[in-house]
SELODREN-335939 format. One record per residue (C-alpha): residue in one letter; y, x, z; chain. Coordinates in pm, whole numbers. Layout:
# residues N
a  Y  X  Z  A .
...
END
This chain:
# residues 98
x  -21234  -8016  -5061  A .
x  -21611  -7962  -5146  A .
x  -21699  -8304  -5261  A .
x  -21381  -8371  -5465  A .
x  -21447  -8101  -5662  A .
x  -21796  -8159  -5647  A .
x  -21670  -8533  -5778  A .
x  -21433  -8325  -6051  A .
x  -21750  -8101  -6153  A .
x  -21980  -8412  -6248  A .
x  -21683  -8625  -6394  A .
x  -21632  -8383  -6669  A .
x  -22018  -8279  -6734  A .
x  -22117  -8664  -6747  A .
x  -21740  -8704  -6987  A .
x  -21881  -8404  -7180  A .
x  -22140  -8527  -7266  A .
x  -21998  -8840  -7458  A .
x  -22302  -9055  -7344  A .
x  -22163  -9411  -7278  A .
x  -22480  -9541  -7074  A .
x  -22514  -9198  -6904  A .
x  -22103  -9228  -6810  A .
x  -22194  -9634  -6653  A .
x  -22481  -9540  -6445  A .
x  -22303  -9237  -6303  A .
x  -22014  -9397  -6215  A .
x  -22216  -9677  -6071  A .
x  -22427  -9485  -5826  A .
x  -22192  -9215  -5783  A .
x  -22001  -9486  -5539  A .
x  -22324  -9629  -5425  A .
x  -22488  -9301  -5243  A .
x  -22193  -9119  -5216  A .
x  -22193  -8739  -5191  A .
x  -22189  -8711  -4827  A .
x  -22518  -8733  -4727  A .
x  -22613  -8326  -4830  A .
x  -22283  -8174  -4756  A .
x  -22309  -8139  -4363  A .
x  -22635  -7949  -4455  A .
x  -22425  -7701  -4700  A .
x  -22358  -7386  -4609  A .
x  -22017  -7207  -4760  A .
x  -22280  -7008  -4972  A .
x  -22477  -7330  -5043  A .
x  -22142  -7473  -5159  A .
x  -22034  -7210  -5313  A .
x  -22311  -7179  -5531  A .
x  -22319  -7570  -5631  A .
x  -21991  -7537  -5749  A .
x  -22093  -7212  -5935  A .
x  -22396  -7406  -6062  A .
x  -22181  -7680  -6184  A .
x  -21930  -7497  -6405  A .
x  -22225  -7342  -6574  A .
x  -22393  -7670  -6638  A .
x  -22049  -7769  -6766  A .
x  -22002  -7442  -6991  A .
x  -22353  -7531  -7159  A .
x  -22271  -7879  -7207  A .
x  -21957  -7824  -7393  A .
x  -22098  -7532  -7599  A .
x  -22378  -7760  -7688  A .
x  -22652  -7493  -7582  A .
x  -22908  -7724  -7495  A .
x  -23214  -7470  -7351  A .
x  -22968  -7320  -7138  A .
x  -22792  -7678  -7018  A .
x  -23190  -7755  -6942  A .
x  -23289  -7431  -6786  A .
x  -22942  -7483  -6537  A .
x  -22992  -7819  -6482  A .
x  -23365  -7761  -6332  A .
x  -23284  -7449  -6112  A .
x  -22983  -7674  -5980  A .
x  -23198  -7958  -5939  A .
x  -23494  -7774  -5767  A .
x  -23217  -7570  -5507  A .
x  -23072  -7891  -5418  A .
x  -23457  -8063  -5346  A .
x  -23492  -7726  -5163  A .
x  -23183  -7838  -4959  A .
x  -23303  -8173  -4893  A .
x  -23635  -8088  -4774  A .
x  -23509  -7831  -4526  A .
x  -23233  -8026  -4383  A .
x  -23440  -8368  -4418  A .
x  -23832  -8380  -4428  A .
x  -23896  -8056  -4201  A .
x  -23752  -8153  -3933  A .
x  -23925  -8484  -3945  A .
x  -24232  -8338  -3989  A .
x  -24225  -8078  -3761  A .
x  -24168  -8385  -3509  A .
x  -24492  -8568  -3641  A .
x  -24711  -8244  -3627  A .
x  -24583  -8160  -3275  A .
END
């Protein structure tokens, strides 16, 4: 249920904002990488809050308040690296160090 709305959530802030090249390269690597990869690392709160995250971004977009759309769009962006790295690169380097 996560990623389709996840998949709902981007659809309409990519539709939003009424960027033709932005819409192509979405919906190109949207099927390439799928959104799989992060989700087994998501926590309920984790997801919770992406989804949260996302309607916000959304709400900006549509409203046109671009230093709010940029200010959500980097604490998003800087959770989800935050995600990544703990889930990912830690671990791995936790093995390398040991």
């Amino acid at each position: 249920a996560y990623l389709r709305l996840v998949a709902q959530a981007q659809t309409a802030i990519v539709t939003s904002a009424r960027n033709s090249l932005l819409t192509e390269i979405y919906e190109s690597l949207f099927f390439r990488i799928g959104r799989g990869r992060l989700a087994p690392w998501f926590s309920r709160e984790d997801a919770r809050q992406d989804l949260e995250d996302q309607e916000k971004i959304l709400g900006a977009l549509e409203a046109r308040q671009c230093n709010e759309l940029a200010g959500l769009v980097q604490r998003r962006t800087e959770r989800l690296f935050s995600l990544y790295r703990n889930a990912l690169v830690a671990p791995a380097e936790a093995g390398r160090l040991a």
